[in-house]
C-alpha positions in Angstrom: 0.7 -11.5 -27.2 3.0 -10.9 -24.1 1.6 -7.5 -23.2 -1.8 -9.0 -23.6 -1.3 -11.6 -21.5 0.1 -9.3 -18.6 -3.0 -6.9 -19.5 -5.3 -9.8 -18.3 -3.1 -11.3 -15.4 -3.3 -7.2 -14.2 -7.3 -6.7 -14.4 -6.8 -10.6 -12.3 -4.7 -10.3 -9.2 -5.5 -6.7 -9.4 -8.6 -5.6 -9.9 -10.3 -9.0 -9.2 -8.7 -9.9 -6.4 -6.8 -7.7 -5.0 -9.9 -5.0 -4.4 -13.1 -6.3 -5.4 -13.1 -9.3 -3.6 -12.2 -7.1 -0.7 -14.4 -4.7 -1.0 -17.6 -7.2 -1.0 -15.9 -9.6 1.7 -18.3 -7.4 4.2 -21.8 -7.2 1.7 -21.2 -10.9 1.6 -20.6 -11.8 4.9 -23.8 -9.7 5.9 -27.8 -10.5 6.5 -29.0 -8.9 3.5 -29.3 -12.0 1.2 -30.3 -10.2 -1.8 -27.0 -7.6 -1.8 -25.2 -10.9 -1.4 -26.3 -12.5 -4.1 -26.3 -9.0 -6.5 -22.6 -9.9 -5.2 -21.9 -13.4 -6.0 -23.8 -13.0 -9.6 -21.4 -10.0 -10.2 -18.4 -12.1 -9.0 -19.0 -15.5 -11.4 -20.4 -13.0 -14.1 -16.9 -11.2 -14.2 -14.5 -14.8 -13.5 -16.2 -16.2 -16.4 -15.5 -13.3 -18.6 -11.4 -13.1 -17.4 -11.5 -17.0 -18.1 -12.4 -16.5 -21.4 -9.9 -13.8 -22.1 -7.4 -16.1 -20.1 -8.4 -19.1 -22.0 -6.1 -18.7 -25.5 -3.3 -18.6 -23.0 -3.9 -21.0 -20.2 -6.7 -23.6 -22.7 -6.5 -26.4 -19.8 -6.7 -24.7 -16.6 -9.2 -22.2 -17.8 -11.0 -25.2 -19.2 -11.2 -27.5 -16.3 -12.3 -24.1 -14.0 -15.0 -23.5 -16.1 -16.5 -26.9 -16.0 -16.5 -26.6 -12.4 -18.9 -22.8 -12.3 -22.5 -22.5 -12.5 -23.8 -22.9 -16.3 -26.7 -20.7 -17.0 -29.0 -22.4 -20.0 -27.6 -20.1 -22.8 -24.1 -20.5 -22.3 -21.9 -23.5 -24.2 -20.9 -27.0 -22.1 -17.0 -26.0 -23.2 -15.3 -23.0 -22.9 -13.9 -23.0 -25.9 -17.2 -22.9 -27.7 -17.5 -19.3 -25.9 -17.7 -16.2 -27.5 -15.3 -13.6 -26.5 -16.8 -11.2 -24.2 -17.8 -7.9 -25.2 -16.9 -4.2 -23.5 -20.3 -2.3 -22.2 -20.3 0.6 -20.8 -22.7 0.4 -17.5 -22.8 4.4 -17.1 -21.5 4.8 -13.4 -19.0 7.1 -13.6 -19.9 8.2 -10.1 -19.3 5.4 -8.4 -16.0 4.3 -10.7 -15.0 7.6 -9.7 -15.9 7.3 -6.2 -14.2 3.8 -5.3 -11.2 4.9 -7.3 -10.1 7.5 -4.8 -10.9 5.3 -2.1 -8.7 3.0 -3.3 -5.8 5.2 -3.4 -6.1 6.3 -0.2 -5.9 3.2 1.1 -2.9 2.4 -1.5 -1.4 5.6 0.2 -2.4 4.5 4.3 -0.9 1.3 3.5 2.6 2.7 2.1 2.6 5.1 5.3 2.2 2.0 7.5 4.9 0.0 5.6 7.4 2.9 5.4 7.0 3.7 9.3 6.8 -0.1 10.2 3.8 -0.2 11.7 2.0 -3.7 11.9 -1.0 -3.9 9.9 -3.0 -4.4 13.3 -2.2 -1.3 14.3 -5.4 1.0 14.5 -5.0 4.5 12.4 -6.5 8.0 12.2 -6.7 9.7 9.1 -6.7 13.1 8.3 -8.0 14.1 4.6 -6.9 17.6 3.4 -9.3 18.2 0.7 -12.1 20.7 -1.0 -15.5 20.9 -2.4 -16.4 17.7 -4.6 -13.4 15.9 -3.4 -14.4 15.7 -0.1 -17.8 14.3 -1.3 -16.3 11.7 -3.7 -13.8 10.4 -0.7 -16.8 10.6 2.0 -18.4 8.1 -0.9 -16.2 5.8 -0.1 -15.4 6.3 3.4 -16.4 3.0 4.6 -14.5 1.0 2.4 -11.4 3.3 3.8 -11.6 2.9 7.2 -12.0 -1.0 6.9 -9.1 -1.9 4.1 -7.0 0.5 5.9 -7.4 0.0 9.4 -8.3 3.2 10.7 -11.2 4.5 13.3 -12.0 7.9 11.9 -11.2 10.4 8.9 -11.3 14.0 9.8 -11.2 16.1 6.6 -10.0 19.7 6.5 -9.7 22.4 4.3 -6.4 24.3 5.4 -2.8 22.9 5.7 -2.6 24.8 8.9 -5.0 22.7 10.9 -3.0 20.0 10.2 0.0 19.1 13.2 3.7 18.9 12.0 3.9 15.5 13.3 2.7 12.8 10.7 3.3 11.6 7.5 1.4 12.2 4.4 0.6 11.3 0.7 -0.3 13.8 -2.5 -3.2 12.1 -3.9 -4.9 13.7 -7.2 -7.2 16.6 -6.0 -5.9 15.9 -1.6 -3.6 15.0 0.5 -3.5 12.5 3.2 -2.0 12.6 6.6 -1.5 10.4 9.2 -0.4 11.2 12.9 2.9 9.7 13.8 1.9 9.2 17.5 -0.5 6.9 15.7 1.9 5.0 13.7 5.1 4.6 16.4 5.2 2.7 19.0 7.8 4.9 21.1 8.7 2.5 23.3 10.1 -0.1 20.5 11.3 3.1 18.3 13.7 3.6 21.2 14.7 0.5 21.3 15.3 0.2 17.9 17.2 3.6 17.3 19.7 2.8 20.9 20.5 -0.1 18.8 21.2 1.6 15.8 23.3 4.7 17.7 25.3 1.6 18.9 26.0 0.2 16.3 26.8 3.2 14.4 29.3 4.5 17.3 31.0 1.4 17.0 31.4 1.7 13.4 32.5 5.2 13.6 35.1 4.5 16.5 36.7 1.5 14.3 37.0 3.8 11.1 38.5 6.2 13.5 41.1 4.3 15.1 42.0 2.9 11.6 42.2 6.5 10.2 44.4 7.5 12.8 46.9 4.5 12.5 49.8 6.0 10.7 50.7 2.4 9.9 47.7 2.3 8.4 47.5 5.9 6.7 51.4 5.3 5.2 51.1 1.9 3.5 47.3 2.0 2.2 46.6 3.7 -1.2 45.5 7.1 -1.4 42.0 5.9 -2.5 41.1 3.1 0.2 41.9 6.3 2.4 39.8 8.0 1.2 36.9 5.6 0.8 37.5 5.2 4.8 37.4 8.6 5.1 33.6 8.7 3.3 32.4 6.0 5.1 33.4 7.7 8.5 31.6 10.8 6.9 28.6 8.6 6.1 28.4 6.6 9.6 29.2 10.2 11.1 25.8 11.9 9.4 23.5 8.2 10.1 24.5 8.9 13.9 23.7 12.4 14.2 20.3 11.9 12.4 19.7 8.6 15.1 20.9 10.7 17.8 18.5 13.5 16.7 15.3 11.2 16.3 16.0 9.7 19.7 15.9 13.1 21.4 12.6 13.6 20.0 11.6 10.3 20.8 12.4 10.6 24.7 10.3 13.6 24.7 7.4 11.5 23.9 7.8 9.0 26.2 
């Protein structure tokens, strides 16, 4: 009961609304009225279905929702009355295919964004290292790409090599994506943030210093709050030589 219950909450938040309803927010905020309404039949069609697998779990909310949607002539005045709805097989494979890599992609932009901080505003380029029908099944769904995931372009390649050093990337199934880190930093606010962290961290390092070299300090203490000093001076030690070493690569880019 439990794990179907989270089965239907997944194919909600998840598929529902979490891509379809962004994927169609552009076809139905266009001009072409009939795409639209292909759209909005497609999006009641498939929240009556999930309210009727919902419904043995949530019988009054699913209930009041459906007295509030469209009824076509054939369908009963009470949910309840419902029959439960039936798997079929449309037979685009294709296009499951298709909008299934796009969607990781943009899974995979949106991690690279989150990991290096970068606002969500922040304009991206892409770079898609992939081959033969790959290619064609990402270029399928290249529009969807570039709007979920913020980006301008998507160059694809075929080698590693004409890729630069300097980004960060994600192993999809069948490619890899990259995206430039002059894209993704801001260098001025990196700086900032790493000459706070370097003082911080030499501050730390100079008070677990002075305390290791206080023999009043070294005599009375046990031998393993010493020594727990002595790994956190080793730890603060290696955080400020990596800091120190990302801000010299910073200033060259400033």
């Amino acid at each position: 009961m439990a794990l179907a219950a989270q089965r239907v909450y997944e194919l909600i938040w998840n598929e529902y609304c979490d891509w379809y309803i962004e994927l169609v927010k552009e076809r139905l905020y266009g001009d072409d009225e009939a795409d639209k309404q292909v759209c909005r039949t497609v999006l009641v069609k498939v929240l009556k279905d999930m309210l009727k697998m919902l419904h043995p779990f949530m019988p009054f909310i699913t209930e009041e929702i459906w007295s509030c949607l469209p009824r076509e002539e054939n369908q009963a005045e009470f949910l309840m009355k419902e029959s439960w709805p039936e798997a079929v097989s449309l037979g685009y494979f294709e296009e499951e295919k298709n909008i299934e890599m796009a969607m990781e992609i943009i899974h995979s932009i949106r991690n690279i964004r989150a990991e290096a901080e970068a606002a969500p505003s922040r304009k991206l380029r892409a770079i898609v290292l992939a081959s033969g029908e790959t290619i064609k099944t990402v270029k399928a769904g290249e529009r969807h790409i570039k709007r979920l995931a913020n980006l301008t372009q998507i160059d694809f390649v075929e080698d590693k090599h004409q890729v630069s050093e300097e980004v960060m990337s994600a192993v999809l199934s069948g490619a890899e994506v990259f995206v430039p880190l002059d894209d993704l930093l801001d260098y001025q606010a990196e700086r900032l943030r790493l000459t706070k962290e370097e003082t911080r961290l030499k501050g730390e390092v100079a008070k677990i210093s002075a305390k290791l070299s206080n023999e009043g300090f070294t005599i009375k203490a046990p031998e393993q709050v010493i020594q727990i000093e002595r790994e956190k001076l080793a730890k603060y030690e290696d955080m400020l030589q990596k800091i120190t070493e990302r801000l010299e690569v910073i200033q060259k880019k400033i």
